[in-house]
C-alpha positions as CSV (number, residue, x, y, z in Angstrom):
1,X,160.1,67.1,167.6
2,X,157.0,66.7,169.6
3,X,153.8,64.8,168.0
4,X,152.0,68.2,168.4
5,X,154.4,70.2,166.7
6,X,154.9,67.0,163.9
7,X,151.1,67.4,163.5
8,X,151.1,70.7,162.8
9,X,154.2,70.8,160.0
10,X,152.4,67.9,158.2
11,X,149.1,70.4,158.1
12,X,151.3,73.7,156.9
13,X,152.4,71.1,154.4
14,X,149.0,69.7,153.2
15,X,147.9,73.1,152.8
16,X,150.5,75.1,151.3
17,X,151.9,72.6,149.2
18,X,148.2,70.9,148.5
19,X,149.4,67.4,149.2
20,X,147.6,64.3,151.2
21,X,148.0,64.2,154.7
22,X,148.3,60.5,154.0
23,X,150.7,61.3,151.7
24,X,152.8,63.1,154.0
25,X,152.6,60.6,156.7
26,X,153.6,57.7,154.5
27,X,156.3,59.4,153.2
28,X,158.0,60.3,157.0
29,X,157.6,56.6,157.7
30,X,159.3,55.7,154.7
31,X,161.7,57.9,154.9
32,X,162.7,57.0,159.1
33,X,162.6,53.2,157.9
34,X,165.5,53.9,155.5
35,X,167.2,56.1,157.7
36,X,167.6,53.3,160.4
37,X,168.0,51.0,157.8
38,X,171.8,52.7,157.1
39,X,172.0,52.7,161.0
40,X,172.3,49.4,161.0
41,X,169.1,47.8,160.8
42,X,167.5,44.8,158.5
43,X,164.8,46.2,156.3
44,X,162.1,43.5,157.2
45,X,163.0,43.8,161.0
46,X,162.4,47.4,161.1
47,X,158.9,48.9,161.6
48,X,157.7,52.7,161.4
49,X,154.7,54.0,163.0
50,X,153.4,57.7,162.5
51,X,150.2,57.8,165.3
52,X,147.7,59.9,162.9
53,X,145.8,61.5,166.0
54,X,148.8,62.4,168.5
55,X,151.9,62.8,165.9
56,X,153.4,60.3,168.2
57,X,156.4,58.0,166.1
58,X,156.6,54.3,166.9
59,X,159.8,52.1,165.7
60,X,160.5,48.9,166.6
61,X,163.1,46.3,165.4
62,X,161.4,42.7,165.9
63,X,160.3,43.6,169.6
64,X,162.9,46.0,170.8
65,X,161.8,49.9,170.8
66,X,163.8,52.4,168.7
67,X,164.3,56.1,169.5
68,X,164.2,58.3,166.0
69,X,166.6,61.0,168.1
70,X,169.4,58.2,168.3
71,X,169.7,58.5,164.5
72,X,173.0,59.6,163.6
73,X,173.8,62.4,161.5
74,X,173.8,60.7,158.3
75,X,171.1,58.6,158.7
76,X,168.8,61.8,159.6
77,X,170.2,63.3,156.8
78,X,169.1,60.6,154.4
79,X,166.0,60.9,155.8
80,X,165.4,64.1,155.4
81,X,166.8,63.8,151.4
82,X,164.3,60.9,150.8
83,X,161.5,62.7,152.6
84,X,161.8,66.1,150.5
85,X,161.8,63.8,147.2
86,X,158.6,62.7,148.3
87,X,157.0,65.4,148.9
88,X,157.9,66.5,145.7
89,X,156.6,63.8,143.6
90,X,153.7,64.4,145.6
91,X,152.9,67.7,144.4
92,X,154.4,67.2,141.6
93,X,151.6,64.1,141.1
94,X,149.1,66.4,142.8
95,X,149.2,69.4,139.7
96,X,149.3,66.8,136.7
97,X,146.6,65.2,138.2
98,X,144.4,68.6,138.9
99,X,145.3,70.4,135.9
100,X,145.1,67.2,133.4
101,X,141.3,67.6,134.3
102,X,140.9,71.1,133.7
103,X,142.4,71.3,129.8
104,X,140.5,73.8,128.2
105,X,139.3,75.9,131.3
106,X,139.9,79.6,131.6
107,X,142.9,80.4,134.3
108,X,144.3,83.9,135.1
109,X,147.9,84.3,135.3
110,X,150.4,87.1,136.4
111,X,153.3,87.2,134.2
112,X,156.6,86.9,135.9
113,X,159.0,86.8,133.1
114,X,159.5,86.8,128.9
115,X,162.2,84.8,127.5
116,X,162.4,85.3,124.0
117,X,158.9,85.8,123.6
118,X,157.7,83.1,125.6
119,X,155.2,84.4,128.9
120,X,156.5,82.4,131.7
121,X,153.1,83.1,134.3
122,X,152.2,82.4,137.5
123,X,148.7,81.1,138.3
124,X,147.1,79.8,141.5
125,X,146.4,76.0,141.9
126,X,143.0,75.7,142.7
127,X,142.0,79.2,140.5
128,X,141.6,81.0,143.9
129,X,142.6,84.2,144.5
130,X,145.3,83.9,147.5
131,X,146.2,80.3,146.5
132,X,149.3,78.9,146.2
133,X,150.8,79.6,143.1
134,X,152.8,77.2,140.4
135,X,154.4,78.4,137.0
136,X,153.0,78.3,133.6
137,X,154.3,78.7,129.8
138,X,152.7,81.2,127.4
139,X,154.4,80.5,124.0
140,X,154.8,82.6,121.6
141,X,152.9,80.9,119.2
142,X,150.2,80.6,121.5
143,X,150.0,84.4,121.8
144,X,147.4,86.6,120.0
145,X,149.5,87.8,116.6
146,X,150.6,91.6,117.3
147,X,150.3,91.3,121.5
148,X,153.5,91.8,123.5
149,X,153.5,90.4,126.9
150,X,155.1,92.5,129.8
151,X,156.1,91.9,133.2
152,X,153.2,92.4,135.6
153,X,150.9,91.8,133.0
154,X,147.4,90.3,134.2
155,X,146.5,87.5,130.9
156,X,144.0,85.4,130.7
157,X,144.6,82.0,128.8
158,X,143.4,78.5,128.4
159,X,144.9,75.4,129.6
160,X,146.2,73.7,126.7
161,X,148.3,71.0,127.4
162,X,149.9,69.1,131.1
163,X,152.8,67.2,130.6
164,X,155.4,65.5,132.8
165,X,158.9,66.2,132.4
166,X,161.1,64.3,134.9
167,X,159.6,65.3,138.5
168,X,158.4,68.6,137.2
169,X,155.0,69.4,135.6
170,X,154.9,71.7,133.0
171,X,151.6,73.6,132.0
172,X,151.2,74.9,128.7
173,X,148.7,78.0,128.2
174,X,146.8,79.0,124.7
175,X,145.0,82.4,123.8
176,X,145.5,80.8,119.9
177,X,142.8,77.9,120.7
178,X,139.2,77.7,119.7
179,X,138.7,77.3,123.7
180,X,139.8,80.7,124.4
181,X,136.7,82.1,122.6
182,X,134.5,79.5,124.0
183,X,135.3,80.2,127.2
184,X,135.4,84.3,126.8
185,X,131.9,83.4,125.7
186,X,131.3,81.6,128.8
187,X,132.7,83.9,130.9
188,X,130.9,87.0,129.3
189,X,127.5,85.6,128.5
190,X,125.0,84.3,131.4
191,X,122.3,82.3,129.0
192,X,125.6,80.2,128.0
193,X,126.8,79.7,131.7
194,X,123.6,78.1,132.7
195,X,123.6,75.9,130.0
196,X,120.3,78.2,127.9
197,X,122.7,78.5,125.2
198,X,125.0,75.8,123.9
199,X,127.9,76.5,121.8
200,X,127.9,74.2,119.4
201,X,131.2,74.3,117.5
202,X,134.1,76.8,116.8
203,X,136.7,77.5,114.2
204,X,139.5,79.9,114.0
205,X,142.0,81.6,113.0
206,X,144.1,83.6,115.7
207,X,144.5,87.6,115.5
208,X,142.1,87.8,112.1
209,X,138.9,86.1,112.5
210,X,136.3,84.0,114.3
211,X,133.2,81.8,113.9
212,X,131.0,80.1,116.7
213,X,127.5,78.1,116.0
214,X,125.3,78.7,118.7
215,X,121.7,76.9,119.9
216,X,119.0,77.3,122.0
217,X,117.2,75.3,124.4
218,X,114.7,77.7,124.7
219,X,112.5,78.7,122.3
220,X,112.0,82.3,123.5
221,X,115.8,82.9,123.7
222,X,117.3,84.4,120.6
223,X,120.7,82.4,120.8
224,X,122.2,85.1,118.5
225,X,120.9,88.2,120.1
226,X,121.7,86.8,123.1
227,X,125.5,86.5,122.3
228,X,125.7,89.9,120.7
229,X,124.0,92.0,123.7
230,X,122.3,95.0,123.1
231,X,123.6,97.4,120.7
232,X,126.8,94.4,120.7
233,X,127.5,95.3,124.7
234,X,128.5,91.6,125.4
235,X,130.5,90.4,121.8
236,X,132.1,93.7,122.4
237,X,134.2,92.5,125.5
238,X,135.1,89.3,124.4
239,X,136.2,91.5,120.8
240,X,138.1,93.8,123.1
241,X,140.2,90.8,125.3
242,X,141.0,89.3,121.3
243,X,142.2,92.4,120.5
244,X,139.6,93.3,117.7
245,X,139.8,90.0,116.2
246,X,136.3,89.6,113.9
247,X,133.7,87.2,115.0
248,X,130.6,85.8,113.1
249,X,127.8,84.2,115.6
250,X,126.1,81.5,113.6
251,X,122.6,80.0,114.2
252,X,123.1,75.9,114.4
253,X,121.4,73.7,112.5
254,X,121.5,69.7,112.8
255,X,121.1,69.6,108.8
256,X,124.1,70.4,106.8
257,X,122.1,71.1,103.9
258,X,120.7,74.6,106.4
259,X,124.1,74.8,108.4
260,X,126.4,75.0,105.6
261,X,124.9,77.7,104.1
262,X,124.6,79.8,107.8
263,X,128.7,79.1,108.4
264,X,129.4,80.5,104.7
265,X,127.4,84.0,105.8
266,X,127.1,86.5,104.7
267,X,127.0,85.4,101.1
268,X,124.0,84.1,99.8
269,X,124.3,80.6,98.8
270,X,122.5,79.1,95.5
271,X,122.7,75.1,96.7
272,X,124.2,72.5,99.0
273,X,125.3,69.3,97.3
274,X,126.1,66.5,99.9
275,X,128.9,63.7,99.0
276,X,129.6,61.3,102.3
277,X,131.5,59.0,101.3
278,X,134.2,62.0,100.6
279,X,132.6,64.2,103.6
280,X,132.4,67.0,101.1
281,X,129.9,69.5,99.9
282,X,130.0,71.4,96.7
283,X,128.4,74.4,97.3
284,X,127.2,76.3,94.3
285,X,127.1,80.3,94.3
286,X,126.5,83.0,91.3
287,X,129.4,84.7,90.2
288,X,128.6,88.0,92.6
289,X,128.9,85.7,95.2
290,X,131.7,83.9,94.3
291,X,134.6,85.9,96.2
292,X,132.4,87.0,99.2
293,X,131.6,82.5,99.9
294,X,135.3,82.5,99.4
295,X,136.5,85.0,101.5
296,X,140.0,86.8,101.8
297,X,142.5,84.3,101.0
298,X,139.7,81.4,101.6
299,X,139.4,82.4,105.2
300,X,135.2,82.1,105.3
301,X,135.6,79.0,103.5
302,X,138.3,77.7,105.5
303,X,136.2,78.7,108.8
304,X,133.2,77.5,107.5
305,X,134.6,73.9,106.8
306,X,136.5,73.9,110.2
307,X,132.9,75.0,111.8
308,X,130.9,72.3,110.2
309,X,133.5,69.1,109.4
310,X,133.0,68.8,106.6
311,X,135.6,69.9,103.5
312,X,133.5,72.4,101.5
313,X,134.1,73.2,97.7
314,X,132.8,76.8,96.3
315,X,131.9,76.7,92.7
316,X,129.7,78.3,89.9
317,X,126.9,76.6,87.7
318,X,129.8,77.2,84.9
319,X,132.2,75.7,87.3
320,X,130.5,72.5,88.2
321,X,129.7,71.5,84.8
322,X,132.9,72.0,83.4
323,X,134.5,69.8,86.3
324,X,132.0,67.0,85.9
325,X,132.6,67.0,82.0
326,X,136.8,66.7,82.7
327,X,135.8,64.0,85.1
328,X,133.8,61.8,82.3
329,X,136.6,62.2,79.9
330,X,139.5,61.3,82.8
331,X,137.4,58.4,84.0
332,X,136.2,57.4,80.8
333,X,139.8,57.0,80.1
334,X,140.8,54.2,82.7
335,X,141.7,51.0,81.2
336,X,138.9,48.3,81.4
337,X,136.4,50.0,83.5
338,X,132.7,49.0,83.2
339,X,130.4,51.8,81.4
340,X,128.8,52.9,84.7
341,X,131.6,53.6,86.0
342,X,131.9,57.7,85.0
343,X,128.7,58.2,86.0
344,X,128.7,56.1,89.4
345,X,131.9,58.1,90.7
346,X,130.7,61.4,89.8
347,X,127.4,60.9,91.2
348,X,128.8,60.1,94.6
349,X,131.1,63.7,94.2
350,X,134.6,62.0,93.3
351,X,135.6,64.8,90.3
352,X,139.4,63.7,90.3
353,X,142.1,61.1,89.8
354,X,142.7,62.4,93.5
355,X,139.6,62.1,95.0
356,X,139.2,58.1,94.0
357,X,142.8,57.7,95.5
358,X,141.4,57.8,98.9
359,X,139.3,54.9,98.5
360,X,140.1,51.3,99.6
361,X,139.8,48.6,97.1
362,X,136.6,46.9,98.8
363,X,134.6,50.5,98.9
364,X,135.4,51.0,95.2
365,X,134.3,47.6,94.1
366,X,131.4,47.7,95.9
367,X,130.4,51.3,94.4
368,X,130.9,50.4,90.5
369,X,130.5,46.4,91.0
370,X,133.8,44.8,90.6
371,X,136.1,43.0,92.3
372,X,138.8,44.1,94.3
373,X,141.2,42.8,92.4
374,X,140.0,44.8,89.6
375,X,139.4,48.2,92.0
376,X,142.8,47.5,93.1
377,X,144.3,48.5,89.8
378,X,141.6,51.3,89.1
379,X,143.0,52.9,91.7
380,X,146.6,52.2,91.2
381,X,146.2,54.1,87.7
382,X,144.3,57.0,89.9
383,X,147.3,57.1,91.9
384,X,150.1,57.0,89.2
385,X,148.0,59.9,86.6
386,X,147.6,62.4,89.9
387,X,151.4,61.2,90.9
388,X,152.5,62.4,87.1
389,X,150.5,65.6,86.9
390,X,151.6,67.0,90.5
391,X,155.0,65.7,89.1
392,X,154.8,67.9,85.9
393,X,153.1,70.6,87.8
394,X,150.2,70.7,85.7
395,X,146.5,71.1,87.0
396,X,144.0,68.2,86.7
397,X,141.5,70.8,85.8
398,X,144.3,71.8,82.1
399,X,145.4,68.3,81.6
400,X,144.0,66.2,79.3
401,X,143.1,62.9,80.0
402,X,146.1,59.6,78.7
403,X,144.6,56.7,76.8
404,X,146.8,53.9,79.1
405,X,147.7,50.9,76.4
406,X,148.6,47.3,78.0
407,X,150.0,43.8,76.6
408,X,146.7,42.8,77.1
409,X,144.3,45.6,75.7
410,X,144.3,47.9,72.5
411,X,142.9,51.3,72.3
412,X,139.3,51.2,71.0
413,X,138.2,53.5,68.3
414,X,136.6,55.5,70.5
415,X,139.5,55.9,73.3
416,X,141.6,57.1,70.1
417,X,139.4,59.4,68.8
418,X,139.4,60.9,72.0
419,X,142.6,60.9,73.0
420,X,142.9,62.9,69.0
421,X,140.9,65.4,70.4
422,X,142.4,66.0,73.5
423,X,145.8,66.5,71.2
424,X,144.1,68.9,69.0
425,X,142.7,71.2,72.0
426,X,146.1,71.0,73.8
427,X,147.3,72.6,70.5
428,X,144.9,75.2,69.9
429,X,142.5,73.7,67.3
430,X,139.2,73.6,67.0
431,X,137.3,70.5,68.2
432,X,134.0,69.7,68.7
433,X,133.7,69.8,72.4
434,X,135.4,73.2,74.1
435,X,136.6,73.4,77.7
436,X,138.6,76.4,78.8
437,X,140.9,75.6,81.3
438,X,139.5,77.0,84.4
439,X,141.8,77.9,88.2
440,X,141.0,74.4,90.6
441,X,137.7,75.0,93.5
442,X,138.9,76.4,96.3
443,X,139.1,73.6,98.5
444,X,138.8,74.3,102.6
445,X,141.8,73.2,104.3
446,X,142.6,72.8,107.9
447,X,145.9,74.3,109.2
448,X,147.8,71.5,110.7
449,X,148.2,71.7,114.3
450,X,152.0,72.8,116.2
451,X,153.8,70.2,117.9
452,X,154.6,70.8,121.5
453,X,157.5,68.3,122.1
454,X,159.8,71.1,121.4
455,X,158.2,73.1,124.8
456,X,159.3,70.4,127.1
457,X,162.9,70.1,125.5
458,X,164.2,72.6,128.4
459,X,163.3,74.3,131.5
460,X,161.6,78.4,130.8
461,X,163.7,79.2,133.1
């Protein structure tokens, strides 16, 4: 081979296969070092010279001139086995490191194949129409719930996750993510392309509904109207690509105290209660209200939480006080607490045995003023009362609080009369203070994500 027509292989190369030319170059010289290496040759005597302008090869050993054509047969042949696993690791090297940088962007795939509900797609490289092509995996549980993907089908998707797996790069695809209706959005919506509108945030839930805060940079851009289009021309394509999956647009607000209330839309919230230290909000509604805040099977809830960050906790005025007065009597009932020490955990939102459990020692003494020796074991009891009531599967919000008696302590008079009338309202008499057990605050929670180690396990194929 000629250095004109070497030149022009190691171009076809770089372009189809997207690979260095530098790449390429080193890997020929490698590859002719080894190969006259097993012809006989010292390592460190030989040296392999690729001329980048005329394709012209130089080898020497020491000062003596080699000719690549006297190879034999199964020194070329190594050569040509090393220099195909280079090129592969190339390109192999080339996709991870393009497509590790592009996690979350939009890519259009043609799908080749279904095994057992998994897409198996091809998308270009470089997201080009005409562009060389490499495989990607739709799984199943990345797919829309109630879509069936066919042969020849045109999908759009997300990139999702890039991972090696020996020389091979596989590239796992989502239409399940939170990114697919950002960039749908994106994609559909001009004012968020040029950066007019920001999306803020999204939460969802795949198939059933949707929520994404938006914002404005401009004051004269509705960010809300903008997304919905007139008479809903623009949500109504991105509706129509999730299959008439329901979304809610939501003005964004920096304050949580305005925010909260916009994500729990449409039901009309009565007040926002802030806690920190727990990242929770108790958000008070009227009864009419209660079940729309809540949403089917706590969906707006659940969204709402996702959408903000923060765990949100829908209650009535009736709710509320009832919780706060089971927390005075559960707290009041800890062994050798100060007298502060009710009123300083429920002020800060901590309404359960539970709820203190997720303190450290240090934060706790530092809250009621004790030592961390002493919140140690305040939170040890927490641990063991919410261990025994999941254990007996009894809710904190029907159990009545346990007067704890140690070597060193004896009830007091008033722990006893206390713990007399717990006894007497567990067994249906009257007693002076009344609480009717009520269901537990529905409590956002996030779904927990899907592992992908099982997707790289074996080849699609």
């Amino acid at each position: 081979m000629n250095g004109a027509e070497l030149l022009r292989v190691i171009d076809m190369i770089h372009r189809e296969k997207n690979i260095a030319k530098e790449t390429i170059f080193n890997g020929i010289e490698d590859a002719l070092k080894v190969a006259m290496e097993r012809n006989g040759a010292a390592e460190d005597d030989v040296i392999v010279h690729i001329d980048r302008v005329s394709g012209q090869i130089v080898a020497q050993r020491g000062d003596k001139q080699i000719d690549p054509e006297e190879l034999g047969r199964i020194a070329a042949q190594s050569a040509k086995q090393l220099m195909i696993q280079k090129m592969r690791e190339a390109e192999s090297d080339g996709v991870f490191n393009e497509f590790s940088t592009r996690k979350g962007d939009m890519v259009t795939g043609t799908v080749q194949r279904v095994d057992n509900g998994t897409g198996i797609l091809s998308i270009s490289k470089d997201g080009k129409n005409g562009a060389a092509t490499i495989e990607a995996i739709l799984p199943r549980s990345e797919q829309i719930p109630g879509e069936t993907l066919h042969v020849n089908d045109r999908v759009k998707a997300v990139v999702m996750d890039v991972r090696r797996n020996g020389h091979r790069v596989k590239i796992v695809l989502s239409r399940c993510h939170p990114d697919f209706v950002r960039a749908l959005f994106e994609q559909e919506i001009p004012e968020i392309a040029d950066r007019t509108i920001e999306i803020k945030a999204v939460s969802r839930e795949a198939g059933y509904r949707s929520k994404v805060a938006v914002s404005s940079i401009d004051m004269k851009v509705d960010c809300v109207g903008a997304c919905v289009g007139v008479r809903g021309s623009r949500i109504k394509s991105v509706i129509d690509e999730l299959n008439g999956e329901r979304i809610d647009i939501v003005r964004w607000n920096d304050s949580m105290q305005i925010m909260i209330p916009n994500a729990l839309s449409p039901a009309e919230i009565s007040e926002v209660m802030m806690y920190p230290r727990l990242g929770r909000a108790i958000v008070l509604v009227t009864d009419e209200n209660l079940s729309l805040a809540i949403g089917r099977r706590g969906q707006n809830v659940r969204l709402a939480s996702k959408l903000v960050g923060w765990d949100i906790e829908i209650m009535t005025i009736e709710e509320l006080t009832e919780g706060v007065e089971k927390a005075e009597r559960w707290f009041g009932g800890i062994p050798n607490v100060p007298e502060n020490f009710a009123e300083s955990m429920i002020t800060e939102g901590f309404l359960s045995y539970e709820d203190i459990t997720f303190l450290e020692p240090e934060q706790l003494a530092e809250m009621v003023g004790v030592t961390p020796e002493a919140a140690d074991e305040f939170i040890l009891y927490c641990e063991e009362q919410a261990e025994r009531i999941e254990r007996e599967g009894e809710s904190e919000q029907d159990r009545a609080p346990v007067v704890a008696v140690t070597e060193d302590t004896e009830p007091t008079p008033e722990e006893i009369a206390a713990a007399e009338a717990a006894l007497a309202e567990q067994q249906g008499e009257e007693v002076v203070v009344e609480a009717e057990a009520e269901p537990a605050p529905v409590e956002a929670e996030v779904p927990s994500g899907k592992g992908l180690d099982a997707l790289f396990s074996d080849d699609p194929k």
